[in-house]
C-alpha positions as a LaTeX table, in Angstrom:
\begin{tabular}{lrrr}
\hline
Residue & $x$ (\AA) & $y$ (\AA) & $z$ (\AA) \\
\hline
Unk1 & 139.08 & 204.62 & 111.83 \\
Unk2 & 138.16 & 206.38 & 114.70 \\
Unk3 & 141.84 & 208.29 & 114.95 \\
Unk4 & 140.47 & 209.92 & 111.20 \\
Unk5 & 137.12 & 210.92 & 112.50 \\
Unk6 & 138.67 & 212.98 & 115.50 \\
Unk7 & 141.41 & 214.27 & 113.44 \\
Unk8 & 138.60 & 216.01 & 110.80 \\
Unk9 & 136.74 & 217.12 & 113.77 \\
Unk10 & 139.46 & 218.65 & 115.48 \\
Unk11 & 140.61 & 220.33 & 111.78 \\
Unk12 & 136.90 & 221.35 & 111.71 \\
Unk13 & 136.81 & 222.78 & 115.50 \\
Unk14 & 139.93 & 224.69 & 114.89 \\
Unk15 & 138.45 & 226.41 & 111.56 \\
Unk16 & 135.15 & 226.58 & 112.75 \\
Unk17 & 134.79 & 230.25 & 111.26 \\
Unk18 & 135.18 & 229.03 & 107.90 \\
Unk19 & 133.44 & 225.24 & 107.91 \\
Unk20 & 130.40 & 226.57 & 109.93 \\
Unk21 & 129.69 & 229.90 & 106.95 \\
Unk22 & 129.97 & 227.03 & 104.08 \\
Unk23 & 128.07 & 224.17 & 105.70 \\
Unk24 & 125.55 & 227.12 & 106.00 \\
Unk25 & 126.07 & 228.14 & 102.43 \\
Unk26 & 125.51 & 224.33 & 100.58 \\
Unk27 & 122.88 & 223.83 & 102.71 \\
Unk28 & 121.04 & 227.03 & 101.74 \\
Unk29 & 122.01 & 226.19 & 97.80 \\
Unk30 & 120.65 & 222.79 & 98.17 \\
Unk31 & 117.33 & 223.29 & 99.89 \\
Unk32 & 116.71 & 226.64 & 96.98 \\
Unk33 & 117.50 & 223.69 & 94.33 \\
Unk34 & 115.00 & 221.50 & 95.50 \\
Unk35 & 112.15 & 224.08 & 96.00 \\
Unk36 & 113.07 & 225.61 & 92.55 \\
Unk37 & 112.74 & 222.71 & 91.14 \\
Unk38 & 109.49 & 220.88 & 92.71 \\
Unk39 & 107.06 & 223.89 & 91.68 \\
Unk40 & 103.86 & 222.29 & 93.18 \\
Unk41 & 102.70 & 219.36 & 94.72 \\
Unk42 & 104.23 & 216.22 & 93.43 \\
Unk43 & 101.15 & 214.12 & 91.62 \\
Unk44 & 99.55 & 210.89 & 93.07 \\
Unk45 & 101.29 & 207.79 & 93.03 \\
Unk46 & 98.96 & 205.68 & 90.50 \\
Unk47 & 98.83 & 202.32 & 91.13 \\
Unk48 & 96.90 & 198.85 & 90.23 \\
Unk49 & 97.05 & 195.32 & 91.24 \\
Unk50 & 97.93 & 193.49 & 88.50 \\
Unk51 & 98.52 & 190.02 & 90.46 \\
Unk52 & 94.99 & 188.68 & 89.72 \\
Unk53 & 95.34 & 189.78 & 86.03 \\
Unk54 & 94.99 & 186.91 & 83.68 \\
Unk55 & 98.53 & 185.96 & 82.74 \\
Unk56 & 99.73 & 184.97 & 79.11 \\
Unk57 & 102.67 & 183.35 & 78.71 \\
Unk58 & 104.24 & 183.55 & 74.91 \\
Unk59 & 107.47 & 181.17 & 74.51 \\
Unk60 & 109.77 & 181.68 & 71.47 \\
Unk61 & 112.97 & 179.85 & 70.78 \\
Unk62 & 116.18 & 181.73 & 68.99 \\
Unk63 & 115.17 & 180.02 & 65.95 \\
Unk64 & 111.89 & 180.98 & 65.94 \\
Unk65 & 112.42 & 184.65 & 66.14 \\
Unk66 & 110.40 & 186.39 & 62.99 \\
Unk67 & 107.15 & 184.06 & 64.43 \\
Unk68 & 107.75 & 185.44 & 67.88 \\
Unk69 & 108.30 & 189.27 & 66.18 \\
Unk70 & 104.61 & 188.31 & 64.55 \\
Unk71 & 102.84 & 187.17 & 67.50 \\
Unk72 & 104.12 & 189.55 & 70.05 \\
Unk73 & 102.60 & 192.79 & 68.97 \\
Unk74 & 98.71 & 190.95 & 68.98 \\
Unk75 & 99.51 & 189.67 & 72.52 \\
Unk76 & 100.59 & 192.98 & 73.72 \\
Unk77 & 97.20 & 194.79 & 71.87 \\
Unk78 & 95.21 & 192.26 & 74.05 \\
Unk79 & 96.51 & 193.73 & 76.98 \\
Unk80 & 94.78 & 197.10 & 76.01 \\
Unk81 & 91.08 & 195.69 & 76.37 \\
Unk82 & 91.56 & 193.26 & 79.08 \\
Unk83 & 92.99 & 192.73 & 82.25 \\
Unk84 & 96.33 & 190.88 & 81.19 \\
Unk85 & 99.93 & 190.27 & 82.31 \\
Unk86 & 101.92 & 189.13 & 79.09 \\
Unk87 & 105.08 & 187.65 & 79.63 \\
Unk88 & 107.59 & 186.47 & 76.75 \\
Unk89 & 110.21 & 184.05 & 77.08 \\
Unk90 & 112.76 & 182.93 & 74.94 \\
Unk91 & 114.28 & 179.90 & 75.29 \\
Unk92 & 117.25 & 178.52 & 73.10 \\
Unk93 & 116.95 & 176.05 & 70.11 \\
Unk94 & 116.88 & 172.89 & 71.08 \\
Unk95 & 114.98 & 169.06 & 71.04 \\
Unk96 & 111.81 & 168.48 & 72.30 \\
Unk97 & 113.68 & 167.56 & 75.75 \\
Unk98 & 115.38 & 170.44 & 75.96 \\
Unk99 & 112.20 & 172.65 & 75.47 \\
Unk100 & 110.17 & 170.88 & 77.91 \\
Unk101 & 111.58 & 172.42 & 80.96 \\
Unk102 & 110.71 & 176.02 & 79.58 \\
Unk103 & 107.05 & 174.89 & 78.76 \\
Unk104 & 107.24 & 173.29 & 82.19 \\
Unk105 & 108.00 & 176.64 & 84.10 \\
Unk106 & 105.26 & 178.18 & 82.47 \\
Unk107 & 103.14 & 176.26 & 83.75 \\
Unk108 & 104.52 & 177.18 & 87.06 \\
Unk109 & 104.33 & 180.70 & 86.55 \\
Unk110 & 100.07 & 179.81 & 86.22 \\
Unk111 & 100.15 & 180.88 & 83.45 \\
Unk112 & 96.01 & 181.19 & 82.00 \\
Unk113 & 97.21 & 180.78 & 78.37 \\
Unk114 & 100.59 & 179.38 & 76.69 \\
Unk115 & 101.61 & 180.27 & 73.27 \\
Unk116 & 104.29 & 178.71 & 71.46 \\
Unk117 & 106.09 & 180.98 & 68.70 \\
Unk118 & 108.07 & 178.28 & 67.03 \\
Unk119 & 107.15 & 175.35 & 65.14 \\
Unk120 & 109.68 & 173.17 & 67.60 \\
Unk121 & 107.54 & 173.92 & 70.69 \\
Unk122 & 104.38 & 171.75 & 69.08 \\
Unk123 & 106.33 & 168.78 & 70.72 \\
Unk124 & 107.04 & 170.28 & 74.09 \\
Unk125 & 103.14 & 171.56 & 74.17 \\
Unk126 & 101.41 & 168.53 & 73.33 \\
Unk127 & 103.46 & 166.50 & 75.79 \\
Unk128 & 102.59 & 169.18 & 79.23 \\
Unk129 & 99.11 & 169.34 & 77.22 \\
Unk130 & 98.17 & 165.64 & 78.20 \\
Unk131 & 99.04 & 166.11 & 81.45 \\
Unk132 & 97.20 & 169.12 & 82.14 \\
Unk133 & 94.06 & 168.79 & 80.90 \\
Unk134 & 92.97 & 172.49 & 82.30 \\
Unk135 & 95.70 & 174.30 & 80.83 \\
Unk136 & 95.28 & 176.38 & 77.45 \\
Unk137 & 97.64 & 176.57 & 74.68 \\
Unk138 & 97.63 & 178.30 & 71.36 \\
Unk139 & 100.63 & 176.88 & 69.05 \\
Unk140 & 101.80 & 176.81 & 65.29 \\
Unk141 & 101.33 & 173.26 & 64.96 \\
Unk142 & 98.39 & 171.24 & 66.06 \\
Unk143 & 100.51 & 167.44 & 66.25 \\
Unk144 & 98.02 & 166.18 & 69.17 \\
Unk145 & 94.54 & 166.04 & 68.99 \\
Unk146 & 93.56 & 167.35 & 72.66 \\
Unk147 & 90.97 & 169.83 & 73.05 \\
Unk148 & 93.14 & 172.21 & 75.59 \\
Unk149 & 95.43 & 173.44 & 72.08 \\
Unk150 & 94.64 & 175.03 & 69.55 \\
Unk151 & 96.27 & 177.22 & 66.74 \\
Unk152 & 97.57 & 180.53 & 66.71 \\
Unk153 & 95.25 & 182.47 & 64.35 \\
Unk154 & 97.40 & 183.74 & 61.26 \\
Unk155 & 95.20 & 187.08 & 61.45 \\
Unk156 & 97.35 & 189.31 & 64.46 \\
Unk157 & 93.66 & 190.80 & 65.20 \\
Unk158 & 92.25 & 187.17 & 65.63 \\
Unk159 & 94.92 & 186.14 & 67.90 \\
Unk160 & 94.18 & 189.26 & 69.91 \\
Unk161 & 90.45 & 188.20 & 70.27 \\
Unk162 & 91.63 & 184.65 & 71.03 \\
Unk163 & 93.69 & 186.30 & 74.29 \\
Unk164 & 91.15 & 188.18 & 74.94 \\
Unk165 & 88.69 & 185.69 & 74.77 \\
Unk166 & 90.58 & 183.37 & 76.88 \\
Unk167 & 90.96 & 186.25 & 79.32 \\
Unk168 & 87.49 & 186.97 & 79.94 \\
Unk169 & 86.35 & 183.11 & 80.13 \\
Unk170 & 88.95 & 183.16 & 83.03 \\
Unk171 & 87.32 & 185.76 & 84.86 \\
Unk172 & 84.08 & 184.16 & 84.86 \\
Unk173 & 85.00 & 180.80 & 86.11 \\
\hline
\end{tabular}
């Protein structure tokens, strides 16, 4: 390695006359490119916090696509008039034991709100729903009576209100 680094400096020493003029030369071009380009003052890096923003957490499964194509778009207009992080997972079709762990890392993530697009989730949901009684969940199927689900509204401006909603009772607690 170092036997190839001498031999292009000694090639460079002995043609000095011509490497010196086009070292000169690209590094005239380059610096003209870059000021030539640039114009003016480069603007303000904008930037915002988002790690305290109420998180909602929407979980699809491959079967349940065209629910998941429904409900996305309101979650996502929520996130216009309140201070949300929406995050959508899709997880493949499966049994309720197979869905559990994805509803389960949700609920890691602390996530405020958990929305299950699929009618195979209702399972999954009500199970994590009795064991954590604080958590919220919004899902296509109501099979438990617990007061922490509820269902998606079929309205895509309802379900926005619901986020939002849920988003602004969780900045006041």
């Amino acid at each position: 390695m170092t036997i190839k680094i001498r031999k292009i400096f000694s090639t460079l020493r002995k043609n000095w006359k011509i490497a010196a003029p086009t070292a000169v030369v690209v590094l005239a071009a380059t610096v003209a490119a870059v000021l030539a380009t640039t114009g003016s003052e480069p603007a303000a890096v904008a930037y915002a916090n988002v790690s305290r923003n109420f998180r909602v957490c929407m979980l699809a499964t491959t079967k349940d696509t065209a629910d998941a194509d429904r409900i996305w778009p309101a979650i996502q207009a929520a996130t216009g008039r309140a201070p949300i992080n929406a995050e959508r997972v899709t997880a493949p079709a499966g049994t309720d034991a197979q869905l559990t762990p994805y509803v389960n890392s949700l609920l890691s993530l602390h996530c405020g709100l958990i929305v299950g697009a699929g009618h195979d989730l209702s399972g999954p949901i009500s199970s994590a729903a009795k064991s954590h009684a604080s958590q919220r969940f919004l899902t296509l199927d109501k099979t438990e009576v617990a007061t922490n689900i509820a269902l998606v509204p079929a309205a895509p401006a309802d379900l926005t209100a619901a986020v939002v909603a849920a988003a602004n009772s969780a900045e006041t607690h």
